[in-house]
N, C-alpha and C positions, 0 to 999 in steps of 0.2 A: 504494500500500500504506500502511496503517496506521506509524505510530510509535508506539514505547510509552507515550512520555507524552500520547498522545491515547484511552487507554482509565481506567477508573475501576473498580477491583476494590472489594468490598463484601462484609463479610458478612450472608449473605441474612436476612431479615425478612419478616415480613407482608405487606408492601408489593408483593414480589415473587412472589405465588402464583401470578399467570395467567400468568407462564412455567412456570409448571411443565410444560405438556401440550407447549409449544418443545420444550422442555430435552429430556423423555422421546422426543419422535417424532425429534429429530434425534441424540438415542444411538442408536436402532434405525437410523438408516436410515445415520450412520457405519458400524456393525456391518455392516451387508448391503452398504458399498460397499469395504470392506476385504478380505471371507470372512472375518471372523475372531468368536468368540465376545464375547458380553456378558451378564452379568446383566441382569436386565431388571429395571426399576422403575416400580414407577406413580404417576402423577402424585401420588396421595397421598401417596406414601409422601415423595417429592421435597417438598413442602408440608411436611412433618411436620420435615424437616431444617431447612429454612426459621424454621419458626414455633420450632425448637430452639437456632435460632444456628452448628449446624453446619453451614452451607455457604457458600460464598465466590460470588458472580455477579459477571461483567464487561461494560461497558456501555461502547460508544462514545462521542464527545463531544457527540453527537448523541442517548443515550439506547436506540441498539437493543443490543437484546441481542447479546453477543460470546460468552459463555463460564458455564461452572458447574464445583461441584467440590463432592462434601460429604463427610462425616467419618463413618464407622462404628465401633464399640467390639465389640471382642470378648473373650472371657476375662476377663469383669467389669472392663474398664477394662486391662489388661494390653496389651493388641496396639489399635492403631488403624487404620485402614484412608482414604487420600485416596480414597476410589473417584468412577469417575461422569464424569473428567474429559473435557468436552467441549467444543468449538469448535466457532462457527457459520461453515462454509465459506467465507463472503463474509471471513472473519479470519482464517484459517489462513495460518501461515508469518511471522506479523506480529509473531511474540513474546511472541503473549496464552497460549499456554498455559503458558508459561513464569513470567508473569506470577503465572496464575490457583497454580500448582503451591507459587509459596513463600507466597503467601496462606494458602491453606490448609496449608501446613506450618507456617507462623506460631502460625494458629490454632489447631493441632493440640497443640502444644506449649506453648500458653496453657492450652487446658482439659484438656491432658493430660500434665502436662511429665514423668509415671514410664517411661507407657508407650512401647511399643517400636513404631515408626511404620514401615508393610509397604505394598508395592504388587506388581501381577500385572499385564503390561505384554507386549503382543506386538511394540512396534514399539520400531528403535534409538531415537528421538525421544524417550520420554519415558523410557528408559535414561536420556541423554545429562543429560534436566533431573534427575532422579532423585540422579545424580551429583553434579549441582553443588549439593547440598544434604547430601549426606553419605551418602545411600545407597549400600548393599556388596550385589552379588548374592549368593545366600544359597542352600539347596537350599528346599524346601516343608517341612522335620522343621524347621526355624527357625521356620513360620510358627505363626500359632494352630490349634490344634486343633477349637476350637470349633467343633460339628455346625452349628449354624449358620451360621458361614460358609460352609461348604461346601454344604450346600443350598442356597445364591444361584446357585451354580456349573449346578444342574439348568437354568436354561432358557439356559445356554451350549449353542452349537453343538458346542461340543469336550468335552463332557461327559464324553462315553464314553470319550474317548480320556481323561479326568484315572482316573475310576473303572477303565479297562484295567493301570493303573501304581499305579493303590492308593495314589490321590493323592499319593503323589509325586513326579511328573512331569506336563508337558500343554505346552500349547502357548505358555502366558505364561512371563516370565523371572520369582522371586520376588526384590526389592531390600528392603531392612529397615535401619532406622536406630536403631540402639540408644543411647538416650540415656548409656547407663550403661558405653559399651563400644565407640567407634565412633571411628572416622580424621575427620581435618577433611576439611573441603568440598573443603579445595586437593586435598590429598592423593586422593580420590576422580574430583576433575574431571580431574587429572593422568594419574589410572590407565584412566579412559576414553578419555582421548585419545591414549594413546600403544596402546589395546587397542581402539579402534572398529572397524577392517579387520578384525581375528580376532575378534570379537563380533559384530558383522554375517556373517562367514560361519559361525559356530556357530550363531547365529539360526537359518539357513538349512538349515544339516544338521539342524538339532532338526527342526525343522518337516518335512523331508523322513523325516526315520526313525522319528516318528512316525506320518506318516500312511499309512506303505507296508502296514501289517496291514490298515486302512481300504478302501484303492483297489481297485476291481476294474481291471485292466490288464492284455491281454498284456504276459507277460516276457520276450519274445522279443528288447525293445527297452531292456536294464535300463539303469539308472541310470549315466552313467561313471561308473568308480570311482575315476576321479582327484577327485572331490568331494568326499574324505573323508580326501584328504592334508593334511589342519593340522598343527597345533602341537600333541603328546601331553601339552601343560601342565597337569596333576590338578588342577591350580588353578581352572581355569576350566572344564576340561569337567567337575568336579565339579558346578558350577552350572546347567550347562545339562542333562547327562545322569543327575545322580545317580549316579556312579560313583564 
């Protein structure tokens, strides 16, 4: 396995265009090996980051490609968005997305230091890094508004399911770093660690009691209903359920 001081984070440039169609085919094909939704981008659109300075790439010692990340604005500069974040299989577990995550939050906060910096995340993983940077789960009335962002959401697989909840709800957790208004790192990394066990299993109930309107299933065989003995903390299942 990789060490971290054997990778090289960047932010991307010119130089770096003919990854772009890597970057885009192994977002899709993460997407389809998780089930889980993704906006989809095209290689243009990844080149256009690029030639703009907002995106961050990671390179082995060796030069192949490890990793990408880039930077979206919504609400004229108000809300930012790290989206896109990807690792190339042969590097996963190694650090790099970890790596690639405070790059661009670096970066983000260079060209953006007012705005309020947001992420939509279905795995604990990048919870976990999310945290150790300052991010607080948040409900989706936190996030932007911007019609725009939310039409990226269409060629998501869980689409329906965000538009059945009147985008307030879906399958991602929303975390938000508010420059103007926000606990330190410690303090956040702290509170993940001592809340990872009950945030991996809220994970789990989200994702199950969303998709039960979805499922055709006999119910002859329902759900145990001991799956949904947690912790009644408003705190947190406010974040997950909107409650």
């Amino acid at each position: 396995m990789e060490t971290q001081h054997q990778f090289q984070i960047l932010v991307a440039n010119e130089s770096h265009l003919d990854f772009a169609q890597i970057i885009v085919d192994e977002m899709e094909s993460s997407a389809k090996a998780r089930g889980t939704g993704i906006a989809k981008r095209s290689p243009d659109y990844i080149k256009q980051k690029m030639r703009e300075g907002k995106a961050v790439i990671a390179f082995n010692q060796d030069g192949i490609w490890a990793g990408f990340c880039y930077i979206e604005t919504w609400s004229h500069g108000e809300y930012v968005a790290n989206s896109g974040l990807i690792v190339s299989p042969v590097f996963r577990k190694g650090g790099v997305a970890k790596m690639i995550k405070k790059k661009i939050f670096e970066l983000s906060r260079k060209l953006y230091p007012e705005a309020k910096i947001f992420g939509l995340t279905t795995g604990l993983a990048v919870m976990k890094i999310n945290s150790e940077l300052g991010y607080e789960p948040v409900t989706y009335s936190e996030l932007t508004q911007d019609e725009a962002f939310w039409a990226g959401c269409k060629s998501c697989v869980n689409y329906e399911i965000l538009m059945s909840k009147e985008r307030k709800n879906c399958m991602c957790t929303a975390m938000l770093y508010d420059p103007k208004d926000h606990y330190e790192p410690e303090e956040t990394k702290q509170f993940f660690e001592e809340k990872k066990g009950m945030l991996e299993r809220l994970l789990r109930i989200k994702q199950w009691k969303l998709l039960q309107p979805f499922l055709k299933k006999d119910h002859k065989d329902d759900h145990n209903p001991k799956m949904i003995t947690v912790s009644r903390k408003r705190s947190l299942l406010h974040y997950f359920f909107n409650l």
